[in-house]
N, C-alpha and C positions, 0 to 999 in steps of 0.2 A: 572712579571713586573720589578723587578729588575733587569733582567739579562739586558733587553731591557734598564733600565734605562743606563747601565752601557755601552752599546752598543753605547747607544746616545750620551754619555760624550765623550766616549773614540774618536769616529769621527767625534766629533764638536775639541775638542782637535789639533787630525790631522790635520784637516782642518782648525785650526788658525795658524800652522805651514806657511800656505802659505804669512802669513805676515814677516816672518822673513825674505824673501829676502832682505826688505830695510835697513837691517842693513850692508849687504854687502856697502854700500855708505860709510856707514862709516871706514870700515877696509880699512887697505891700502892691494894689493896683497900678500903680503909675509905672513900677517897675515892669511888670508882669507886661502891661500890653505895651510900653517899647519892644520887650523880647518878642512876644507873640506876634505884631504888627511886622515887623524887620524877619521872620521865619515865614510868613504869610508872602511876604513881598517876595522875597527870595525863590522858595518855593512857585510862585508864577512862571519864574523865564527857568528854575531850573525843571520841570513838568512838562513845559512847552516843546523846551531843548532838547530832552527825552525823548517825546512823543516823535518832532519834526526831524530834529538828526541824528536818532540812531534809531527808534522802535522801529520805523515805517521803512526809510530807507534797507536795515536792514532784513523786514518781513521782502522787499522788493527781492533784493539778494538772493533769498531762501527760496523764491517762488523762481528762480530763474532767469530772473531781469526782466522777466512779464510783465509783471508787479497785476497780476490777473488775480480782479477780487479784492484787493489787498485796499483798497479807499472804502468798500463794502462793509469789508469786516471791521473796520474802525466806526466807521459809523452804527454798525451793530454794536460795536463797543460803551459809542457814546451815548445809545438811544438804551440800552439796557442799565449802564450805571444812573442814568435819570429816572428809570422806571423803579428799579432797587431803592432809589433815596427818596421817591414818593409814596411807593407800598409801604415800607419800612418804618416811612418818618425817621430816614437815617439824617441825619442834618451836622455838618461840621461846623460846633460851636468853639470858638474862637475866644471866650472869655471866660473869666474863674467862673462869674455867678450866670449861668445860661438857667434862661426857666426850665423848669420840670417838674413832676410829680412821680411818683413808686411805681405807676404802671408806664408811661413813657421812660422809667429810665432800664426797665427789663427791654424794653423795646429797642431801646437806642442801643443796648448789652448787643442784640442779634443781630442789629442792621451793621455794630461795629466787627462782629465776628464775622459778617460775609464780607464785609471790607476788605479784614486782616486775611482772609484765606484767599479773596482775589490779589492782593497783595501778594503774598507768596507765589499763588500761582505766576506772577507775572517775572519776583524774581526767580525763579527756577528756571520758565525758559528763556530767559533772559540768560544766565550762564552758562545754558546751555548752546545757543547761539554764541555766544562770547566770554570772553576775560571782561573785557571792557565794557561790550555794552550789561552785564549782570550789575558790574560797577559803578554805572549811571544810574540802573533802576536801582542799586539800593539809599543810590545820593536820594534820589526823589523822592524815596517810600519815608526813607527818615526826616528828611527835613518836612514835609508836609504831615508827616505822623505827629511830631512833639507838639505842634499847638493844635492840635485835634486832640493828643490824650489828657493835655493840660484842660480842656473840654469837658473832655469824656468823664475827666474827675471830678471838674463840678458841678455834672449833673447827677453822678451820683452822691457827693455831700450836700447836695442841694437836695437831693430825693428825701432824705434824712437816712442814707448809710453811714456807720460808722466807718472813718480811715482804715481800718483795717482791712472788713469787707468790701470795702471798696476799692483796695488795692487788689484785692485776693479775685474781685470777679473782673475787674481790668486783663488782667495779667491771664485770665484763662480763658479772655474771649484774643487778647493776643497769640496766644500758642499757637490757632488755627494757623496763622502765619507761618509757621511749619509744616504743619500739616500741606497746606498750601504750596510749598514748597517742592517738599517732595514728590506730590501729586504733578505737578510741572515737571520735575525732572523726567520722572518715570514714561509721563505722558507726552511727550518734547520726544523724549529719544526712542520710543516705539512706537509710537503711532505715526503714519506717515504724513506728513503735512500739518501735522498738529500744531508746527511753532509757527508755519506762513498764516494760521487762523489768530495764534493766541497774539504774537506779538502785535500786527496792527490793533488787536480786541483791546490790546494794554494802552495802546497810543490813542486810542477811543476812548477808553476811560480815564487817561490821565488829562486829556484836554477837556473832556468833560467839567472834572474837576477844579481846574486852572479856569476856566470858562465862568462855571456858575458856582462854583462856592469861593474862588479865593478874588479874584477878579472884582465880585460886586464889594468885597470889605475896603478896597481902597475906593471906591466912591464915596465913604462915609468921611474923609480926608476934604475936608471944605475947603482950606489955605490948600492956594497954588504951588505952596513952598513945600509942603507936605506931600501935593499929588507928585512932584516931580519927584522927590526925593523917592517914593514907592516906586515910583517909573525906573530911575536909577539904580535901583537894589534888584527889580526883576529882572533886566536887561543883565544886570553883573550876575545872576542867576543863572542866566541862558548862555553869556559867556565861560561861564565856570563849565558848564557842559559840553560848546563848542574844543575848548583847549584839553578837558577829561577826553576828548574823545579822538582830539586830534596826537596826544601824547602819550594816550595810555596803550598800549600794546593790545591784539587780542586772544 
């Protein structure tokens, strides 16, 4: 019961991340996309770091040291969160004013609920597999979540929702994240084999994500002093995971 305690925390947590959009009202732009740009970067190497030294390695582990299937399932991972964000028009925008209109932004509401519930599913068995690696997945789920919900918000203030409403249907396609959750717990710890499919499924979709949605924003970084500097925040990204992973107990 603790681990599930811990499960519950960690994506009710997440899931009040989707309140932080209305602070964007308050920054003025220039502020906003230093913060957004510097959590974008970061998020790269810590995603990667996830993916590459705990997801995979550890799905190897669970499988017996086979590591049988276990490159498969990642890449079923990768080819399905690409297929999800082309059906959906799920798209992770990165800045206060992203275009939209009322019927795209119901759309981007469901492609962010299947997000937030693959989110959960991933930390669930992720804690269930470990202390530590639950811990990694929930460093990456957050840091990669705040400039996505800062997003999420202004597409729908953009739509023409009221803040309020806008906070109210954020925050209830977040929950899934729970849901999510404990779906992974439940499913991790009785179904046999279940965590050797899900966790490379997560290292599939998290590279995915680090790949094509956060990877192409620092190309738009023209000065060489700027490309390096994104290079050095993801790399410190990826060491923050290495040392999480090397210190944290499991």
């Amino acid at each position: 019961m603790t681990t599930l305690f811990l499960i519950i925390l960690s994506t009710v947590l997440v899931s009040l991340l989707s309140l932080i959009g209305v602070f964007t009202l308050a920054l003025n732009d220039k502020v906003l996309r230093k913060i957004v740009n510097f959590l974008v970067d970061l998020s790269i190497g810590v995603l990667l770091g996830v993916a590459f030294l705990d997801l995979l390695p550890e799905a190897v582990a669970k499988s017996g040291g086979t590591g049988a299937n276990i490159f498969l399932y990642a890449l079923a991972g990768f080819f399905l969160f690409f297929l999800i964000e082309n059906l959906l028009n799920w798209r992770h925008c990165h800045e206060k004013d992203c275009p939209a209109h009322n019927t795209f932004a119901y759309i981007n509401l469901l492609g962010d609920a299947v997000h937030n519930f693959t989110d959960g599913l991933i930390i669930g068995a992720s804690f269930v597999a470990s202390f530590g690696l639950g811990l990694a997945s929930v460093i990456a789920v957050i840091l990669h979540e705040i400039p996505n919900e800062f997003g999420n918000f202004g597409i729908l203030i953009y739509a023409g929702f009221k803040k309020s409403k806008a906070l109210f249907f954020n925050f209830i396609t977040a929950l899934t994240a729970v849901l999510g959750g404990i779906m992974g717990f439940y499913l991790s710890a009785n179904i046999n084999n279940f965590i050797v499919f899900l966790l490379p499924f997560a290292a599939g979709g998290f590279i995915y994500i680090a790949a094509s949605d956060l990877i192409p924003e620092t190309r738009k970084k023209e000065k060489l002093g700027r490309l390096m500097y994104s290079f050095g925040i993801a790399v410190l990204g990826f060491l923050l995971i290495y040392f999480l992973i090397k210190f944290i107990p499991e």
